[in-house]
C-alpha positions as CSV (number, residue, x, y, z in Angstrom):
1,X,14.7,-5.0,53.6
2,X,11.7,-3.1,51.7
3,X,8.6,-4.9,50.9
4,X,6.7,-5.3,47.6
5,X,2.9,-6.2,47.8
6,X,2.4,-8.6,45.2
7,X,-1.4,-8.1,43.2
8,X,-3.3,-10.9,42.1
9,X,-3.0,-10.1,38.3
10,X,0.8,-9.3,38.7
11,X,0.8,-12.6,39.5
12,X,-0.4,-13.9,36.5
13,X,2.2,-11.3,34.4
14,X,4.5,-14.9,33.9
15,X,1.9,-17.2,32.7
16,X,0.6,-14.3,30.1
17,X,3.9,-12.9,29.1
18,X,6.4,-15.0,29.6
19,X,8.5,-12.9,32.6
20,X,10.3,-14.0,35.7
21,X,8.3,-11.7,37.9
22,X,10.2,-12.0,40.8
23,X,13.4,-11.7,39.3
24,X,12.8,-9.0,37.5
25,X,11.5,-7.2,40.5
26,X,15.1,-7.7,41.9
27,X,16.8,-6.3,38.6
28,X,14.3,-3.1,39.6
29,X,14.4,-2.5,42.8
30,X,17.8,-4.5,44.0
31,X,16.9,-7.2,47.3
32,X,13.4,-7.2,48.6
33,X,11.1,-9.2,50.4
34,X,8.1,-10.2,48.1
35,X,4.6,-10.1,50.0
36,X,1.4,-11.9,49.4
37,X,-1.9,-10.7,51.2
38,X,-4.0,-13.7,52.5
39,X,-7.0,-12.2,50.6
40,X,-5.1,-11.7,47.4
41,X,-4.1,-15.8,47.9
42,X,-8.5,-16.6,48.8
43,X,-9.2,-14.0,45.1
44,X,-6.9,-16.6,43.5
45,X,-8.3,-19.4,45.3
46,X,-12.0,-18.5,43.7
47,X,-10.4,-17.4,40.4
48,X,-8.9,-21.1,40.4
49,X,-12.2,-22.7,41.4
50,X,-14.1,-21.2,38.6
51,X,-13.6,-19.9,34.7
52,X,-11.7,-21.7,31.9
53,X,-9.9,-24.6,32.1
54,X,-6.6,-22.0,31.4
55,X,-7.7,-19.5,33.6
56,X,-7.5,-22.3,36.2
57,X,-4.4,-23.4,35.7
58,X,-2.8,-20.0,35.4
59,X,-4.2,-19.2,39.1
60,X,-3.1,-22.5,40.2
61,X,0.8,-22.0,39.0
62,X,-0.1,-17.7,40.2
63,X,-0.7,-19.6,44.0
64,X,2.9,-21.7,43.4
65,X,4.2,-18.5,43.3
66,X,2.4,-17.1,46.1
67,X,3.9,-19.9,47.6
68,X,7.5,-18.5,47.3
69,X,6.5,-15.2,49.0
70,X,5.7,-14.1,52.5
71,X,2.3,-14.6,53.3
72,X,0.6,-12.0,55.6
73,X,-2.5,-12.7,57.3
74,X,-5.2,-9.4,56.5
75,X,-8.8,-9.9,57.1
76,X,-11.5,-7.5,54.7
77,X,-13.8,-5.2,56.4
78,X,-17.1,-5.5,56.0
79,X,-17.4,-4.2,52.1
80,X,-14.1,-4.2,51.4
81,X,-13.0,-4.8,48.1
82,X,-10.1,-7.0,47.6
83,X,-7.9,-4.0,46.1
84,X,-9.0,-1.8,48.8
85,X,-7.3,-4.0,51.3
86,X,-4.3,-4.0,49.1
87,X,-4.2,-0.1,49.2
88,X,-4.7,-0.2,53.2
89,X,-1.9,-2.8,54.0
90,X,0.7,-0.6,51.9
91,X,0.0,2.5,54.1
92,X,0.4,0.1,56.9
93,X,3.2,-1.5,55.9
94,X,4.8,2.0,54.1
95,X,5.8,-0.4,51.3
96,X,5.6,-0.3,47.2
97,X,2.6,-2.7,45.5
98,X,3.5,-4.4,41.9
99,X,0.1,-4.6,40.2
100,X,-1.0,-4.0,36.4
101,X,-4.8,-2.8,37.7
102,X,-4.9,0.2,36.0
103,X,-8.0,1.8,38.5
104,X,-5.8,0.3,41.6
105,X,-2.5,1.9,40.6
106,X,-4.6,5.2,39.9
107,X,-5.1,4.8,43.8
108,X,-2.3,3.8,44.8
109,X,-0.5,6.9,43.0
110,X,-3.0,9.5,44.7
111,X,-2.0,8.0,48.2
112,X,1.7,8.7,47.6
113,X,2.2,4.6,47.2
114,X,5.0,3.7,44.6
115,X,3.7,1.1,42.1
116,X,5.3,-1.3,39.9
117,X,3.9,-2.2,36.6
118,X,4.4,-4.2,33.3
119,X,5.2,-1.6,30.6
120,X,4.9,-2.9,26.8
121,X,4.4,-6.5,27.7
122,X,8.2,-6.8,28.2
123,X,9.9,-4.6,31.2
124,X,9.0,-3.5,34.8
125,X,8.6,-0.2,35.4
126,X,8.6,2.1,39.3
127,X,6.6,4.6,39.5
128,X,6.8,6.9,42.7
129,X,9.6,6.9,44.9
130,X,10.7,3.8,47.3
């Protein structure tokens, strides 16, 4: 079964616009196993400690999510940005990352990773080839 690396801010695509994330992603790409980095789930962590009292709640029902998803267990290099471990699990792993970071999918597109993205606030949309 393929994997999809799950972003931080994709995970936030249902509290923002209203979309069954996970769902949808099946409607895409047919069965798959939905993946959450241990570092995107810590960026959530500090997103939900800090910022507006709706920015907090958002991360907090982002982590419920999370919750539903296989959790892998990555660890940042010194220096590391959190997308940059996002971008070196999915060579690892040879699997597709949903994420609506416009700078990461840039990346992720030069590296020959297929991306998934909200188009028009209303549809998911593959880009590159799974």
């Amino acid at each position: 079964m393929q994997k999809v690396i799950l972003d931080s801010n994709f995970l936030f695509v249902p509290f923002q616009f209203q979309i069954d994330v996970l769902k949808e992603l099946e409607n895409l790409v047919g069965k798959f196993e939905p993946v959450v980095l241990s570092t995107t789930v810590e960026e959530m962590k500090k997103i939900a400690d800090g910022k507006s009292e709706k920015t907090r709640r958002q991360a907090l029902s982002a982590l419920k999510i999370a919750e539903r998803c296989t959790l892998i267990e990555v660890e940042r290099d010194v220096g590391e940005m959190y997308d940059d471990v996002v971008l070196r699990k999915a060579k690892e792993l040879a699997c597709s990352v949903a994420t609506n970071d416009r700078d990461l999918r840039k990346r992720l597109r030069r590296a020959g990773i297929p991306t998934i993205y909200l188009r028009q606030r209303k549809k998911l949309v593959l880009e590159g080839h799974i």
